[in-house]
C-alpha positions as CSV (number, residue, x, y, z in Angstrom):
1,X,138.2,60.6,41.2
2,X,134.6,60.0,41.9
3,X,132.7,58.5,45.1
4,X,129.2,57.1,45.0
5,X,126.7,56.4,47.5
6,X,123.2,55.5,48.1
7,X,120.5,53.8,50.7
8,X,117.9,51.4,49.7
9,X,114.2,52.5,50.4
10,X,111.4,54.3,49.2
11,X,113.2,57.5,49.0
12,X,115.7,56.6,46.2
13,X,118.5,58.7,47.6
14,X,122.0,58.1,46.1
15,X,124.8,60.8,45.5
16,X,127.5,61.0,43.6
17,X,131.2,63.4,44.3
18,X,133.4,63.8,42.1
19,X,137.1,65.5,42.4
20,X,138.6,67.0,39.3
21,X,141.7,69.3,38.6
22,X,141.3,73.1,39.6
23,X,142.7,75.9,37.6
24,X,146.4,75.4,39.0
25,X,148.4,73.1,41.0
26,X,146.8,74.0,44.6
27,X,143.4,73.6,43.4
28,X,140.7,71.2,42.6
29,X,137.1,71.4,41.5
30,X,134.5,69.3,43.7
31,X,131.1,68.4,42.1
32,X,128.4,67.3,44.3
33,X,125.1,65.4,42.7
34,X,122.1,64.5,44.9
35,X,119.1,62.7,44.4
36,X,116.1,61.8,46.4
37,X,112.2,61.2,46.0
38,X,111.7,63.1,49.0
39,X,113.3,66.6,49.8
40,X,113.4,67.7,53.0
41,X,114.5,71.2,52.1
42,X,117.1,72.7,54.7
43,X,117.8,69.8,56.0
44,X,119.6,68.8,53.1
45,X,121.1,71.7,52.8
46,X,122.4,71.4,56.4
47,X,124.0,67.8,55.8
48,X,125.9,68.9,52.8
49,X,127.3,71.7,54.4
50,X,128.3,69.5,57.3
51,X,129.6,66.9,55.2
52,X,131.8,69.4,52.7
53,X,133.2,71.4,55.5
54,X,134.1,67.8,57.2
55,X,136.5,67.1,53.1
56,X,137.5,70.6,53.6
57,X,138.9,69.7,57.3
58,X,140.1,66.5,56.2
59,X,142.2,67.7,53.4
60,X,143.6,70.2,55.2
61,X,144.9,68.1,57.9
62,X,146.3,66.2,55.6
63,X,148.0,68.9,54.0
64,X,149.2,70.2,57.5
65,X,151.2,66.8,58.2
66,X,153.0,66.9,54.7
């Protein structure tokens, strides 16, 4: 399963996640690909750790009402 995303603009900033099989049932393997003409160094950093730890609270919530 892959999502893709991107903004128009200047910056050319599009992304791409993708969600494969993990090594055993309980698992999977998340792939994450940025791109941008303009880095704005921790920043960056700091909005993909938000937005992965807001898939990892997602998922498990889900999990928790199965």
């Amino acid at each position: 399963m892959s999502l893709e995303w991107g903004a128009p603009g200047p910056h050319g900033y599009r992304g791409r996640l993708h969600v494969a099989a993990g090594d055993d049932d309980g698992h999977c393997r998340l792939s994450v690909e940025l791109h941008t003409e303009r880095v704005e160094g921790q920043r960056v950093d700091e909005g993909l750790t938000e937005a992965l730890e807001g898939i990892k609270f997602a998922v498990e919530a889900a999990e928790a009402r199965r």
